[in-house]
FIROMI-22841 format. One record per atom (N, C-alpha, C): atom name; residue in three letters; residue number from 1; x, y, z. Coordinates in steps of 0.001 Angstrom, whole numbers, plus 524288, in hexadecimal, padded with zeros to 5 digits. Layout:
N
{atom CA&rest ALA&nr NUM&X X&Y Y&Z Z} .
...
//
This chain:
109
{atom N&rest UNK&nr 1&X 6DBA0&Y 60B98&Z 27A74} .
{atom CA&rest UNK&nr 1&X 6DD8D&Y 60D5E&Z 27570} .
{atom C&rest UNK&nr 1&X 6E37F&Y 60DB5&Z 275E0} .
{atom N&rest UNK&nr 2&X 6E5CD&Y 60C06&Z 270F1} .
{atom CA&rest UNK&nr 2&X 6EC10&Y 609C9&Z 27211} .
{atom C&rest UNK&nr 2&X 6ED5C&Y 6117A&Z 26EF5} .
{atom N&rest UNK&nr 3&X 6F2FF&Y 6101D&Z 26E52} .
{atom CA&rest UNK&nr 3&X 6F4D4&Y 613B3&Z 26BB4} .
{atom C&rest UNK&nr 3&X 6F2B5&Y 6149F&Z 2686A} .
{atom N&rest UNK&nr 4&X 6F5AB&Y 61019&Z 26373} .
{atom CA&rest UNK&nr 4&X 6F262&Y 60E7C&Z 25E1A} .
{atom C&rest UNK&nr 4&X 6ED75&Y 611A6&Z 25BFE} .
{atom N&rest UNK&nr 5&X 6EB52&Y 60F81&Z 25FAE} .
{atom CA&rest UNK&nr 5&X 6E2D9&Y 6100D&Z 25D70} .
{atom C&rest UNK&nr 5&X 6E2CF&Y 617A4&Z 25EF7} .
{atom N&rest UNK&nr 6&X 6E686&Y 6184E&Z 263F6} .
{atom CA&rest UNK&nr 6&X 6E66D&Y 61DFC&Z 26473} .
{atom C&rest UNK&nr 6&X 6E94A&Y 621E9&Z 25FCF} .
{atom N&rest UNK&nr 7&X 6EC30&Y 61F58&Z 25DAA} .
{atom CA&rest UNK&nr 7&X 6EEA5&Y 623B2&Z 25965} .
{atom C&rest UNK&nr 7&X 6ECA4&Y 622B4&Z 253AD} .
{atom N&rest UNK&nr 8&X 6E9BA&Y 61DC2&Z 2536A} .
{atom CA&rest UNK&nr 8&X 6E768&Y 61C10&Z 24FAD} .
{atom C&rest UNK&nr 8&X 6E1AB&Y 61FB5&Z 24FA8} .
{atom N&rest UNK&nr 9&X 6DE33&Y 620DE&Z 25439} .
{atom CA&rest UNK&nr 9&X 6DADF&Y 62393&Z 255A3} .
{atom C&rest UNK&nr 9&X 6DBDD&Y 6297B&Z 2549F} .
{atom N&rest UNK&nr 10&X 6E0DA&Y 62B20&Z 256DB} .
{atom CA&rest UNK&nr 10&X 6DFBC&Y 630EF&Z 256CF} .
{atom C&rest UNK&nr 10&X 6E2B4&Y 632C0&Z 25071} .
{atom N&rest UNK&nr 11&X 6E29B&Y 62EA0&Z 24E3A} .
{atom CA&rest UNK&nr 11&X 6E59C&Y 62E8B&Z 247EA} .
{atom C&rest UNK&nr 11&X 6E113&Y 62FD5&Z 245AA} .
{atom N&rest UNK&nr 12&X 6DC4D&Y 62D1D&Z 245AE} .
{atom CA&rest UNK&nr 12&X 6D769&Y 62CAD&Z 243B7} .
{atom C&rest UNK&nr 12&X 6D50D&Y 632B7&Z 24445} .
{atom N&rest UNK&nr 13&X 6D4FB&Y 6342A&Z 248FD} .
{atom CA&rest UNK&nr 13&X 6D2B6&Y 6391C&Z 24BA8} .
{atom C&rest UNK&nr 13&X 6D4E8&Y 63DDF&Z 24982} .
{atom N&rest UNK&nr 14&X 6D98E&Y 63E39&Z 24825} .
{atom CA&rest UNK&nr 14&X 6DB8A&Y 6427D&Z 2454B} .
{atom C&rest UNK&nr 14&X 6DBE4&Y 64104&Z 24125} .
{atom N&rest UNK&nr 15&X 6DC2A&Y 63D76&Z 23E02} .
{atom CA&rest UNK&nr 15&X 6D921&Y 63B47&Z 237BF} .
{atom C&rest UNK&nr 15&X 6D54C&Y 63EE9&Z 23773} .
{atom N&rest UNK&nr 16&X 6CF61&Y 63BCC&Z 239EE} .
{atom CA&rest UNK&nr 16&X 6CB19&Y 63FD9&Z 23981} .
{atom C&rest UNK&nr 16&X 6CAAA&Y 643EF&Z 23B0B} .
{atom N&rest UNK&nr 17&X 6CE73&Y 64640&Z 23E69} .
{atom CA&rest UNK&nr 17&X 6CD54&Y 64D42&Z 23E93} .
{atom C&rest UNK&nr 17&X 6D0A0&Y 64DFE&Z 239AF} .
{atom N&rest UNK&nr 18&X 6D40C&Y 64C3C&Z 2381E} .
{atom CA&rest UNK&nr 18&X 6D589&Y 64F18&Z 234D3} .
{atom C&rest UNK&nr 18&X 6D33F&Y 64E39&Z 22F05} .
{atom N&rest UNK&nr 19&X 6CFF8&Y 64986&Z 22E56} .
{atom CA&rest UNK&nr 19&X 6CCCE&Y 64AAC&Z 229AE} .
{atom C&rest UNK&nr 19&X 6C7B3&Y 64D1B&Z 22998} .
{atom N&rest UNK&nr 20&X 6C533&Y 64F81&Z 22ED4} .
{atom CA&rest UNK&nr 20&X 6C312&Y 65157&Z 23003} .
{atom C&rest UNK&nr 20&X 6C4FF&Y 6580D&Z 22E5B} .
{atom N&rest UNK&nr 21&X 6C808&Y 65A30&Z 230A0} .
{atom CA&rest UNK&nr 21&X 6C96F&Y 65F1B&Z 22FF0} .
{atom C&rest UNK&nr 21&X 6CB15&Y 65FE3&Z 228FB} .
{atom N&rest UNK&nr 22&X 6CDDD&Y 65B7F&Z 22664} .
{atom CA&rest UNK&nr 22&X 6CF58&Y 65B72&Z 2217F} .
{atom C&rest UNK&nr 22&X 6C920&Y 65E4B&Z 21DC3} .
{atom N&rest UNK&nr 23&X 6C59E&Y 65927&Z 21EA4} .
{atom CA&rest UNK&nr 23&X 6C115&Y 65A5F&Z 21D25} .
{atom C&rest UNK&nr 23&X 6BD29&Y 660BA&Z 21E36} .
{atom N&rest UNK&nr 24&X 6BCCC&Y 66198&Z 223C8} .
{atom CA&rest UNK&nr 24&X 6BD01&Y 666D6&Z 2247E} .
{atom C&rest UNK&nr 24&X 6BF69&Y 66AEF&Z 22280} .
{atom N&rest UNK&nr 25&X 6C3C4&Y 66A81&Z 2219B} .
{atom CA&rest UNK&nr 25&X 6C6E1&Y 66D6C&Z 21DCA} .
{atom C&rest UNK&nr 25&X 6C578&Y 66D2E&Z 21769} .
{atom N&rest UNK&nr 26&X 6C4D2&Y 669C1&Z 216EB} .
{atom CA&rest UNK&nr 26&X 6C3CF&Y 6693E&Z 211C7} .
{atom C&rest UNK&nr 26&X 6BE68&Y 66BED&Z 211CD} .
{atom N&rest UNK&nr 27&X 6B955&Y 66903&Z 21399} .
{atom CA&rest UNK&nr 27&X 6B400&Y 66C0B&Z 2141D} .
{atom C&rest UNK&nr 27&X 6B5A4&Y 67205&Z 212CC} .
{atom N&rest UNK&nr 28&X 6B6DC&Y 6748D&Z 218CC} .
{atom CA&rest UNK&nr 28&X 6B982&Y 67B06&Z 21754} .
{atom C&rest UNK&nr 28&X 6BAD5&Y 67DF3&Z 21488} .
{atom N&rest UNK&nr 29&X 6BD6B&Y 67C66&Z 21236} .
{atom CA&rest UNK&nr 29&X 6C092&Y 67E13&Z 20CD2} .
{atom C&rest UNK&nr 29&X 6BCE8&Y 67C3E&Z 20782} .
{atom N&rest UNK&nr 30&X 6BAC0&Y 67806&Z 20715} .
{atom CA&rest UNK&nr 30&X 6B899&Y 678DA&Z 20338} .
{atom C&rest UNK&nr 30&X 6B412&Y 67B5A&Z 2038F} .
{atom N&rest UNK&nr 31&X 6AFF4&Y 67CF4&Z 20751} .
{atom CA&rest UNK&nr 31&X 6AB01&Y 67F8B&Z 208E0} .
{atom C&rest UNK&nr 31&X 6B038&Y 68540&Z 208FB} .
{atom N&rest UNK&nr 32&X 6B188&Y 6882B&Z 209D3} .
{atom CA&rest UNK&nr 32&X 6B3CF&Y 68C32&Z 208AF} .
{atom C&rest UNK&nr 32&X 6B804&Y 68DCE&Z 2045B} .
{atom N&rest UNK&nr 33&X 6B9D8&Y 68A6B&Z 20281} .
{atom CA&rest UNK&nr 33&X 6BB28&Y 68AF8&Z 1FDCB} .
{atom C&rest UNK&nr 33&X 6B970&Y 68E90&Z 1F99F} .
{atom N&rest UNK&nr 34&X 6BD1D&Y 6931F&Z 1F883} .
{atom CA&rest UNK&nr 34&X 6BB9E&Y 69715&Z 1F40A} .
{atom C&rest UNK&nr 34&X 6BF61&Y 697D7&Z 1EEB4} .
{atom N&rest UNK&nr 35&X 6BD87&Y 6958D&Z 1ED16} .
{atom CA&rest UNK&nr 35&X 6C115&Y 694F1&Z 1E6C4} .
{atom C&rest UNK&nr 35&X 6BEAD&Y 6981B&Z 1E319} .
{atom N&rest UNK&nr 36&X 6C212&Y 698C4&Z 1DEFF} .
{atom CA&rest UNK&nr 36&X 6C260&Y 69B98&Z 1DB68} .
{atom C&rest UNK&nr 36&X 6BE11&Y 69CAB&Z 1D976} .
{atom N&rest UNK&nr 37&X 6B998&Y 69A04&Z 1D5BF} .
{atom CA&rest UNK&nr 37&X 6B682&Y 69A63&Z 1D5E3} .
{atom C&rest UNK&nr 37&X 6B16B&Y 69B0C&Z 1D8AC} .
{atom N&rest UNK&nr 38&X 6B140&Y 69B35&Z 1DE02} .
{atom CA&rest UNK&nr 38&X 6AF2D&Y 69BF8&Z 1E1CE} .
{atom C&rest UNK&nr 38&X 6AE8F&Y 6A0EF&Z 1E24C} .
{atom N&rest UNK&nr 39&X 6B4EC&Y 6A3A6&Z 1E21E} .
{atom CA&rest UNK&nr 39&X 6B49A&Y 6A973&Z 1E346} .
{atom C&rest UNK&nr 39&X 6B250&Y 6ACCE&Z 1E018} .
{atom N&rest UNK&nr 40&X 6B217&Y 6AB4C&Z 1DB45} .
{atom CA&rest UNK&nr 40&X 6AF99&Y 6ADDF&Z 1D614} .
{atom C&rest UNK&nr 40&X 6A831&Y 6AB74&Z 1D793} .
{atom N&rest UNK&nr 41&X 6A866&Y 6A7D1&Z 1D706} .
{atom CA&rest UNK&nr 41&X 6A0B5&Y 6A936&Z 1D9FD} .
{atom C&rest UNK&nr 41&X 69FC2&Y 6AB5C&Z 1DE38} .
{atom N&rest UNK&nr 42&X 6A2D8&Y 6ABE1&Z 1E322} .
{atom CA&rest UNK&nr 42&X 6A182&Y 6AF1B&Z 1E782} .
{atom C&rest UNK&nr 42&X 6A178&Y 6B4D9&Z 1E6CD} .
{atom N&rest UNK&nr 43&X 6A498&Y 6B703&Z 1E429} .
{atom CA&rest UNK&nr 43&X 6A5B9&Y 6BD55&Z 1E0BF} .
{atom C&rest UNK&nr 43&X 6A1CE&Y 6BBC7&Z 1DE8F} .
{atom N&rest UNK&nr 44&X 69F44&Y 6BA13&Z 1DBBC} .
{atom CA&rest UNK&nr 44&X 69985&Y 6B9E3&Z 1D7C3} .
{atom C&rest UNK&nr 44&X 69440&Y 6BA1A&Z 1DCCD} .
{atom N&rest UNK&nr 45&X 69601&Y 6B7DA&Z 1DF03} .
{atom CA&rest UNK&nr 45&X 69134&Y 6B732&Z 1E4D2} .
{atom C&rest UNK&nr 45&X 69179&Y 6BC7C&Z 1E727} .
{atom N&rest UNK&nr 46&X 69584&Y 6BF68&Z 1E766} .
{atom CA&rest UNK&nr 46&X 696DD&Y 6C2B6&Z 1E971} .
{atom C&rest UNK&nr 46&X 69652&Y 6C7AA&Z 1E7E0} .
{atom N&rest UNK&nr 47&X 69510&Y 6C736&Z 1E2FD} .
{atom CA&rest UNK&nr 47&X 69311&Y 6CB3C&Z 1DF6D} .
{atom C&rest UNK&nr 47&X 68D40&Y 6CB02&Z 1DEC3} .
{atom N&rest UNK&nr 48&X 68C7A&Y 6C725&Z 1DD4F} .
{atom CA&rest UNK&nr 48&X 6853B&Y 6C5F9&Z 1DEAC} .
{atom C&rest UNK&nr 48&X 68343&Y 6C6FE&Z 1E417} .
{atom N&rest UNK&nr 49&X 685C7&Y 6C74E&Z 1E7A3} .
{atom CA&rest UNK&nr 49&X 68352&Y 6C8A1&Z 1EBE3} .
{atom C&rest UNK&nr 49&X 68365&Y 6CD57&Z 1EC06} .
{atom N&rest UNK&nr 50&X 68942&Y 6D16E&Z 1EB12} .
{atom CA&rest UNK&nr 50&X 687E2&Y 6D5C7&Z 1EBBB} .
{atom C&rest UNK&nr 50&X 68509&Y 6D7E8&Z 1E69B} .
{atom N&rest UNK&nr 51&X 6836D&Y 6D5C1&Z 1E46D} .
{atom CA&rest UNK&nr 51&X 680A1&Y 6D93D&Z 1DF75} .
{atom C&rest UNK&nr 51&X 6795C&Y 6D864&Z 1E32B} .
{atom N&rest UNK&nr 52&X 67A00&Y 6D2A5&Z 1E57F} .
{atom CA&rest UNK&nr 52&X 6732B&Y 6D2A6&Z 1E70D} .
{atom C&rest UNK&nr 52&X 6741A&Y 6D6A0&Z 1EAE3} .
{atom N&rest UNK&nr 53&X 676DE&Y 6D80E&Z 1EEB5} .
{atom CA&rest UNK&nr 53&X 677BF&Y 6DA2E&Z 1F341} .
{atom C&rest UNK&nr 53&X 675A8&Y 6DFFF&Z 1F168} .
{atom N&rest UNK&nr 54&X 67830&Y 6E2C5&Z 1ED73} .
{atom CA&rest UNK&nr 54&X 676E3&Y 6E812&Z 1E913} .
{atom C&rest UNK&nr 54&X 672C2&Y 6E7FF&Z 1E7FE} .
{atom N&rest UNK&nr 55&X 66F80&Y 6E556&Z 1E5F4} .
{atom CA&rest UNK&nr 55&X 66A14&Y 6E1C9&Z 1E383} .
{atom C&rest UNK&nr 55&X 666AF&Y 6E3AD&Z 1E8BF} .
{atom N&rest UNK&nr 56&X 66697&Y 6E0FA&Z 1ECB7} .
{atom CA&rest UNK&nr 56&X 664CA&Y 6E0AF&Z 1F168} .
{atom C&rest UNK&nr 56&X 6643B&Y 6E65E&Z 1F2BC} .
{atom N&rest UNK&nr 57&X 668A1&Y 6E9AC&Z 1F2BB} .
{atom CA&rest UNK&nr 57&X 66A33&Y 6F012&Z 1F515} .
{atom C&rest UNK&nr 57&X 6646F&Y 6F273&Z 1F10E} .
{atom N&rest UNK&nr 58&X 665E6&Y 6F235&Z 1EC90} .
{atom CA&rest UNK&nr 58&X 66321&Y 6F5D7&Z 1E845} .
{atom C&rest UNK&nr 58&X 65E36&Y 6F416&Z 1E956} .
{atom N&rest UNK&nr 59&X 65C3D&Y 6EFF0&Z 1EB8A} .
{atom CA&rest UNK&nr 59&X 65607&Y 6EE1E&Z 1EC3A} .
{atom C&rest UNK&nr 59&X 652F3&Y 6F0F6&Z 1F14E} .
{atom N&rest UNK&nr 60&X 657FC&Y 6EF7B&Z 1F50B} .
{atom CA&rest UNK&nr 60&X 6560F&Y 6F2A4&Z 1F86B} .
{atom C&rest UNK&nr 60&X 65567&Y 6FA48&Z 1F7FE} .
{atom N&rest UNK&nr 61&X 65803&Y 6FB4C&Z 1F6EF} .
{atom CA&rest UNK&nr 61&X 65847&Y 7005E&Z 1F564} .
{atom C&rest UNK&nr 61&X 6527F&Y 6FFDC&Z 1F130} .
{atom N&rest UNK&nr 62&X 6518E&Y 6FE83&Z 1EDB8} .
{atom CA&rest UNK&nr 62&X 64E44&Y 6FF1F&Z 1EB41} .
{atom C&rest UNK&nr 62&X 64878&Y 6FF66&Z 1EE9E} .
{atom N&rest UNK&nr 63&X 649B1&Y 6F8FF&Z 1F23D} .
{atom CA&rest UNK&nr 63&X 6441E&Y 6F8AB&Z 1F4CB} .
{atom C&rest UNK&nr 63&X 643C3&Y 6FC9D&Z 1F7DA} .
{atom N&rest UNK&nr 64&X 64753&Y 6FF7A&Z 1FC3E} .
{atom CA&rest UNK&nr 64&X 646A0&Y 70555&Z 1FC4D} .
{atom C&rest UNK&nr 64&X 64347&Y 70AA2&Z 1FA3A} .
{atom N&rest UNK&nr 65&X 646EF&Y 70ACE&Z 1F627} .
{atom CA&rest UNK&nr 65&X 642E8&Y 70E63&Z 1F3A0} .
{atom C&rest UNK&nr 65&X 63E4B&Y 70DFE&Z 1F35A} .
{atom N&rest UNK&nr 66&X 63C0F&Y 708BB&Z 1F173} .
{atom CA&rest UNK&nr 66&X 637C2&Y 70710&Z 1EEFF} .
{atom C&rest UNK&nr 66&X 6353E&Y 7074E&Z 1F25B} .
{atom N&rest UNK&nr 67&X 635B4&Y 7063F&Z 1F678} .
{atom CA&rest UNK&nr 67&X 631BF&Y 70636&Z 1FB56} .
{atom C&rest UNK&nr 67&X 630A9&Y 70B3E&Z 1FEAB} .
{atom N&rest UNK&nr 68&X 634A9&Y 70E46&Z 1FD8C} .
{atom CA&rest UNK&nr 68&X 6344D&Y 7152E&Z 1FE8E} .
{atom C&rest UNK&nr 68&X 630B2&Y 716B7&Z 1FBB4} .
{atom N&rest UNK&nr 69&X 62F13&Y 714AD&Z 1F530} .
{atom CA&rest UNK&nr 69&X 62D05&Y 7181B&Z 1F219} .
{atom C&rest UNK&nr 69&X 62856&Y 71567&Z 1F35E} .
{atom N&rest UNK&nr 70&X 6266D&Y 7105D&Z 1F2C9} .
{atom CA&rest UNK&nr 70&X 621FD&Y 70EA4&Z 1F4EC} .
{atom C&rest UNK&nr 70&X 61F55&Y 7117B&Z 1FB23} .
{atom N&rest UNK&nr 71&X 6230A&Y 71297&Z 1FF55} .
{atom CA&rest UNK&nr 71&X 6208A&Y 7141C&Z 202B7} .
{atom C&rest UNK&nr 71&X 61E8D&Y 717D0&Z 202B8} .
{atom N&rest UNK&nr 72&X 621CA&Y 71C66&Z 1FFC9} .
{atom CA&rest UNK&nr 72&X 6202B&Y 7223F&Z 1FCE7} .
{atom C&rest UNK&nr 72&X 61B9F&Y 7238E&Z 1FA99} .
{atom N&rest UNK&nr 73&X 61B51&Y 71D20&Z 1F692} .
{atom CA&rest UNK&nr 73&X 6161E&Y 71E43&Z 1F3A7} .
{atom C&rest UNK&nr 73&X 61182&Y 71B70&Z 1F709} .
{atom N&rest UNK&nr 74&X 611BE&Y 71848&Z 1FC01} .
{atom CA&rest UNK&nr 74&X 60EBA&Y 717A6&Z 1FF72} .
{atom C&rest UNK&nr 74&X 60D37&Y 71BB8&Z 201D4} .
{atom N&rest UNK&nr 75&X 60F18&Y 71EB2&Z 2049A} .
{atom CA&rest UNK&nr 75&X 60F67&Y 72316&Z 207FC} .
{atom C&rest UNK&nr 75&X 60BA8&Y 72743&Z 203DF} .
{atom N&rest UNK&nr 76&X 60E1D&Y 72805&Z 1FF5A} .
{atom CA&rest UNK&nr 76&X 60A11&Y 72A64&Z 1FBEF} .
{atom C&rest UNK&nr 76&X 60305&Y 72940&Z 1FB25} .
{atom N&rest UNK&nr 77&X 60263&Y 7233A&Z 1FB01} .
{atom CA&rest UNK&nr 77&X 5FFAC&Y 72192&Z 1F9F3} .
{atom C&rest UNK&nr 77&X 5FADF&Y 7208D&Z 1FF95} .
{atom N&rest UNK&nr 78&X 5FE7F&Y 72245&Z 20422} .
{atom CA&rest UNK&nr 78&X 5FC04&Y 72387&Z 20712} .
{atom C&rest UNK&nr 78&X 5F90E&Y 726E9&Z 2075A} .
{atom N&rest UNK&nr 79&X 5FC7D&Y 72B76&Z 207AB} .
{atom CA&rest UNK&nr 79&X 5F9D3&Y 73255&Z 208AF} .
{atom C&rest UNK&nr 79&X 5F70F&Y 730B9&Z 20401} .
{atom N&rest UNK&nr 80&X 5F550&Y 72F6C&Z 200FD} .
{atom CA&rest UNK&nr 80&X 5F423&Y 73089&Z 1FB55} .
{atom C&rest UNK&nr 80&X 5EE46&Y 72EE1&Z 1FE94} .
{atom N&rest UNK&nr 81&X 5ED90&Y 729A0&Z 1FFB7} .
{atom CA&rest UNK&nr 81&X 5E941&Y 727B2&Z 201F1} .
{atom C&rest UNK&nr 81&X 5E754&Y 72A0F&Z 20664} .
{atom N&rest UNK&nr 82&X 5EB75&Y 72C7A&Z 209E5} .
{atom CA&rest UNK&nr 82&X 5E6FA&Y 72E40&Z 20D29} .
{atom C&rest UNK&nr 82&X 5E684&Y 7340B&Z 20B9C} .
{atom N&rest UNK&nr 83&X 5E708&Y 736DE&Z 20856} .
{atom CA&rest UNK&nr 83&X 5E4EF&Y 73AEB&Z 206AF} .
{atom C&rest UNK&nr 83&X 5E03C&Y 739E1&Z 203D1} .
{atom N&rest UNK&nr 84&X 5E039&Y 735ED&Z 200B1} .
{atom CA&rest UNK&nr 84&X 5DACE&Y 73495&Z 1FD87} .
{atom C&rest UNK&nr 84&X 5D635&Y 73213&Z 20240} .
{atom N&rest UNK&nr 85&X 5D8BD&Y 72F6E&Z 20788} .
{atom CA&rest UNK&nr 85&X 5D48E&Y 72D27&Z 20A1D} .
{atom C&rest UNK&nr 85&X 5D224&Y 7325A&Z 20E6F} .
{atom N&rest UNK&nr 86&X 5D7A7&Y 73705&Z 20FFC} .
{atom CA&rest UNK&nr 86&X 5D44B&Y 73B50&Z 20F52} .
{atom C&rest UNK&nr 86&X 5D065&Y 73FA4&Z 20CFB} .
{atom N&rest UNK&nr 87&X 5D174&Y 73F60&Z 208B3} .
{atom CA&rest UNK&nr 87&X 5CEF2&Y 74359&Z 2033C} .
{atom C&rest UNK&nr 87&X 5CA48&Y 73EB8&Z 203E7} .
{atom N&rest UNK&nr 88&X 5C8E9&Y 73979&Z 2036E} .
{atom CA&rest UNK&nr 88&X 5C3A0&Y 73796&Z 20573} .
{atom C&rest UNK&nr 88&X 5BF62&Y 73971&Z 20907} .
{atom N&rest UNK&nr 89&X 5C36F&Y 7381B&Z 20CD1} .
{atom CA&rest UNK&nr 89&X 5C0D5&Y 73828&Z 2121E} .
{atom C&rest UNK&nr 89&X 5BF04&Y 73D97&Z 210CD} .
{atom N&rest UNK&nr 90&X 5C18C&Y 74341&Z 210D4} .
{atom CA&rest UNK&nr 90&X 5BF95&Y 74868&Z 20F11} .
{atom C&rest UNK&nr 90&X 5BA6C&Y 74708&Z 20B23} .
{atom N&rest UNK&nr 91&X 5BA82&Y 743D3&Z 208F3} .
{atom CA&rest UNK&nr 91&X 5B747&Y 744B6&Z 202FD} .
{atom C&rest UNK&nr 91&X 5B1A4&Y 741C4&Z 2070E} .
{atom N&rest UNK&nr 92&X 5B44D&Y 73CDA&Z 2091B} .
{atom CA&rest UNK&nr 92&X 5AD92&Y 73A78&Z 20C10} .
{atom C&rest UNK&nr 92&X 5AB50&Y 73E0A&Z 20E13} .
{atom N&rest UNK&nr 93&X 5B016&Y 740BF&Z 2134E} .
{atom CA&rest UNK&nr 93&X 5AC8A&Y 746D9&Z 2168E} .
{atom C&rest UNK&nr 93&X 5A816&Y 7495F&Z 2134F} .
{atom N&rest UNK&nr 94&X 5AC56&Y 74BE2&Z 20F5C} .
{atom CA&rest UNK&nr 94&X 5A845&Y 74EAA&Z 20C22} .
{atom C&rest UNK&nr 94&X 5A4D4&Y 74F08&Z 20A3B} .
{atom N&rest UNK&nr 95&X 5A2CC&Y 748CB&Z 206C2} .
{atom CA&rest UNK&nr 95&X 5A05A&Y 745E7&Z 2069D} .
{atom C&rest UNK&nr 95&X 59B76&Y 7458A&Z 20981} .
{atom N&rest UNK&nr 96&X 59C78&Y 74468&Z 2104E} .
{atom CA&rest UNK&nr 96&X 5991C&Y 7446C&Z 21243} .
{atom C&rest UNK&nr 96&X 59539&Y 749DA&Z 2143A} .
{atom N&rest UNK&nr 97&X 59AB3&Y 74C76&Z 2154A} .
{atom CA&rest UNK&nr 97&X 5983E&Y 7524E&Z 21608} .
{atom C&rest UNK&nr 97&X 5939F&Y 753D3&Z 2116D} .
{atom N&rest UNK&nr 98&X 5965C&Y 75255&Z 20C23} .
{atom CA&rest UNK&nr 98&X 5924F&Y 754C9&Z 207A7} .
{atom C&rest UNK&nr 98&X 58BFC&Y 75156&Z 208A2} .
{atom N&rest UNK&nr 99&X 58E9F&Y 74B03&Z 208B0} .
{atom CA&rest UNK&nr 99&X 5879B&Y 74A51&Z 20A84} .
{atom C&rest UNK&nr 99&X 583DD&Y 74A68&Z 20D22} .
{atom N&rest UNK&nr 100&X 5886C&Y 74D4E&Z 21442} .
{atom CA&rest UNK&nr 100&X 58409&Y 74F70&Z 2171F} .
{atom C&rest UNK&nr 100&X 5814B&Y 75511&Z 21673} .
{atom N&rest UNK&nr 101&X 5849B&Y 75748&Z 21229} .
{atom CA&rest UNK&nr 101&X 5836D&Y 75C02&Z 210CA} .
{atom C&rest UNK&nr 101&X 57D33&Y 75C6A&Z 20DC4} .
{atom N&rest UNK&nr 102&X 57FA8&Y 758DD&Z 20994} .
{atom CA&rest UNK&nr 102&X 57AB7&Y 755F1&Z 2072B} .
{atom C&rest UNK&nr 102&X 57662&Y 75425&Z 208BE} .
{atom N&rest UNK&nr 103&X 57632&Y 75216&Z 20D4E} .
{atom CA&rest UNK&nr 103&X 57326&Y 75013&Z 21010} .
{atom C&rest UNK&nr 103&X 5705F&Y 754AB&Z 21203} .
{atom N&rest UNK&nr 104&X 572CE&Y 75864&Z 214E9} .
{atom CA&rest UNK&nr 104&X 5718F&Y 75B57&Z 21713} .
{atom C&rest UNK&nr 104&X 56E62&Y 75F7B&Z 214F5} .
{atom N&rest UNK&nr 105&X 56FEE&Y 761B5&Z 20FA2} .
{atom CA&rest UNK&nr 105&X 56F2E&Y 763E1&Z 20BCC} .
{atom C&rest UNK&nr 105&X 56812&Y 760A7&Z 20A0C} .
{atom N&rest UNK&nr 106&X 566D5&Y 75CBE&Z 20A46} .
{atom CA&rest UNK&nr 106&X 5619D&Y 759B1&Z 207B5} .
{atom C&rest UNK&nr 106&X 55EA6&Y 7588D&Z 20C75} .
{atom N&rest UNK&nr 107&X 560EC&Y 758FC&Z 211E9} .
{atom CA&rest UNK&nr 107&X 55CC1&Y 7594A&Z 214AE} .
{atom C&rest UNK&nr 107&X 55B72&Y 75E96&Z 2162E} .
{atom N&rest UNK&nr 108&X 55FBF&Y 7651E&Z 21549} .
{atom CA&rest UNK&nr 108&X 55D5C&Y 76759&Z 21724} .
{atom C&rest UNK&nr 108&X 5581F&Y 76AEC&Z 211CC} .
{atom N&rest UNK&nr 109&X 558CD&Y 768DA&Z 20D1F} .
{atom CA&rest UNK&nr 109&X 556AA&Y 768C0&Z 2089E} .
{atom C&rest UNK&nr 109&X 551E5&Y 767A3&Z 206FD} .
//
């Protein structure tokens, strides 16, 4: 390789880096690019988010409660049942007591 073809070569080589980096640059800037109108829908994005973000707070808080008062009225609905599956069970005893009574009562009769 003479001179020539060597400065003719490394002419080429910094050609393409440098339309290489041009282009990169350009890519960059326009993928980040924030203009005027841009900034006015991102403040709009930015407001919609924090309004869902509020939205979100008040739901949770709600599902809170709601699930306090449901467990409350579970818990109720417990004792509730096993007082009635006791007041049974009392009522079968009795029950049985009366028909061995009965029983007892017609055989000694």
């Amino acid at each position: 390789m003479n001179r020539t073809e060597f400065v003719i070569a490394t002419a080429i080589i910094l050609l393409v880096s440098f339309a290489m980096g041009w282009f990169t640059h350009w890519l960059l800037h326009r993928f980040t690019r924030v203009a005027g109108g841009d900034m006015a829908e991102m403040d709009k994005l930015a407001q919609s988010l924090h309004e869902a973000e509020e939205l979100r707070d008040q739901a949770l808080v709600y599902l809170e409660q709601r699930e306090g008062e449901l467990m409350t009225h579970i818990n109720q609905t417990e004792a509730e049942l096993r007082a009635a599956m006791d007041g049974l069970r009392d009522a079968r005893h009795e029950a049985e007591e009366m028909r061995a009574y009965i029983e007892r009562m017609q055989a000694n009769g």
